[in-house]
C-alpha positions in Angstrom: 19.0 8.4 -15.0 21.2 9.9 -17.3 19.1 12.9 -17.2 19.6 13.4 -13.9 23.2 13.0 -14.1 23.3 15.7 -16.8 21.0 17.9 -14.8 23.4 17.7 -11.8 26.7 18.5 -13.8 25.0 21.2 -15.9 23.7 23.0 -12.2 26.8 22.6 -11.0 28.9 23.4 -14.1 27.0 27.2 -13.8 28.3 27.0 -9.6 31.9 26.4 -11.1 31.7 29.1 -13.6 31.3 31.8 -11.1 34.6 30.2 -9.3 37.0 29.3 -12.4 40.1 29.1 -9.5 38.2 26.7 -7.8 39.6 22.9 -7.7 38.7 19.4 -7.4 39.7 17.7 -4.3 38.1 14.5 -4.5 36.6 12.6 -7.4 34.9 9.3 -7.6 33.2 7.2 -10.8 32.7 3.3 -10.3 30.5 1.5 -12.8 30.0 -2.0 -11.9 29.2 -4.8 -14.4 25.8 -5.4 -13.0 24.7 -2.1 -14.0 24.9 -0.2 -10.8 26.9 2.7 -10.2 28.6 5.3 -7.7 30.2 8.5 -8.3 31.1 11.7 -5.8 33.3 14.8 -6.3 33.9 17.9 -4.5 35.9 21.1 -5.3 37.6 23.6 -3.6 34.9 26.3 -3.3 32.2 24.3 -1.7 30.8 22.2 -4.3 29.8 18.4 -3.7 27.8 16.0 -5.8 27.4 12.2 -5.1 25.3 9.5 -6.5 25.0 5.5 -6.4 22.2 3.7 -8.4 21.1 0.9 -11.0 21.3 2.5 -13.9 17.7 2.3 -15.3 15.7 1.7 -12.1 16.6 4.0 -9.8 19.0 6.6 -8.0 20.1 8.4 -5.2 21.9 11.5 -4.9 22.5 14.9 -3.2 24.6 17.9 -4.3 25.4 21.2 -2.4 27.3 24.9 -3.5 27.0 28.4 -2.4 24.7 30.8 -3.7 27.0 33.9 -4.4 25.6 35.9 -1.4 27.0 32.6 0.2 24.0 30.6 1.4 24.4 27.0 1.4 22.1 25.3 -0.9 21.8 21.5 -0.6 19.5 19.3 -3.1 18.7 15.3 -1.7 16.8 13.2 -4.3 15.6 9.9 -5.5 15.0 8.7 -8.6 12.6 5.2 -8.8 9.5 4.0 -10.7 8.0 6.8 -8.5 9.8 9.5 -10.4 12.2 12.3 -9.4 11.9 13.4 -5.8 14.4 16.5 -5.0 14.1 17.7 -1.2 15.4 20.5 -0.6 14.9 24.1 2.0 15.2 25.6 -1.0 12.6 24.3 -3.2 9.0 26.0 -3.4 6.8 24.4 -1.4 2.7 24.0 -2.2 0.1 26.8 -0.1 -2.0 25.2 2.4 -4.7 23.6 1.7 -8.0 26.0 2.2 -9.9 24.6 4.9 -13.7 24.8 3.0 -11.6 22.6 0.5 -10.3 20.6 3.2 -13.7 20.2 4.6 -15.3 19.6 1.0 -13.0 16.5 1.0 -13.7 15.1 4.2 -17.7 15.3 3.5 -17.3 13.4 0.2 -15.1 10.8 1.9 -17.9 9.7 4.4 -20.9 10.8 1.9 -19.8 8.6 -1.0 -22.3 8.2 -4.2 -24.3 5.4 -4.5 -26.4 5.0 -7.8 -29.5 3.6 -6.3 -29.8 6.4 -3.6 -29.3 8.8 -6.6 -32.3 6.8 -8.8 -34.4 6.4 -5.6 -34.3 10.1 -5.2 -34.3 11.6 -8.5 -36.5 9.5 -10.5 -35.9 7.1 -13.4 -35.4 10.5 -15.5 -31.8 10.9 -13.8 -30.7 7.8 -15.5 -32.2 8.2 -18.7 -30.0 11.6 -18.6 -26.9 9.8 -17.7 -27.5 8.1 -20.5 -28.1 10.6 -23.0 -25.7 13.2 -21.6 -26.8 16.3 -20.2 -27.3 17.5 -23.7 -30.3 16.6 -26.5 -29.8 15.7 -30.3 -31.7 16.7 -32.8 
């Protein structure tokens, strides 16, 4: 989790260095004795970071700033035994999914091997292969 938190100040350290005048207005860092924590700030020029966790297991947090052509940029994210997960508008996003893929996928779901069909069809000499690998040794 620490990582995260280092991440965060470091992202937001390069925000504050376009802005040196700006100041904090608020600032927030509780660490409990049963390992869970909490900790928020926000500065002058549009900067805000919070997160609360157990250190170790997981974490929740968002930050904002402004880009300097002034868009607002705002990062959500959890941090669990699932990994990191930022969400964010301004986070590439995947293509689409090409729909002969798409249908590839749906054929193999409801057409699933089975190795007796496969032997039934092919012969004894498609498991002897299996065996040996596609490949002879000499």
């Amino acid at each position: 989790m620490f990582k995260f938190f280092v991440v965060s100040v470091a992202i937001c350290g390069l925000a504050m260095a376009a802005d040196y005048q700006a100041e904090v207005r608020s600032y927030v860092n509780e660490i409990k004795g049963d390992g869970s924590y909490n900790y928020q700030f926000d500065t002058t020029n549009g900067i805000a970071q919070q997160e609360s966790g157990v250190g170790g297991h997981y974490a929740t947090g968002s930050s904002q700033y402004y880009t300097p052509e002034g868009e607002l940029i705002q990062l959500t994210y959890t941090a669990d035994a699932n990994g990191f997960q930022p969400q964010g508008a301004h986070l590439p996003t995947p293509p689409p999914i090409p729909e002969a893929i798409l249908k590839s996928l749906e054929y193999i779901r409801t057409h699933p091997y089975h190795e007796e069909e496969h032997q039934e069809q092919y012969g004894a000499s498609a498991k002897h292969q299996q065996q040996q690998g596609p490949y002879r040794k000499y």
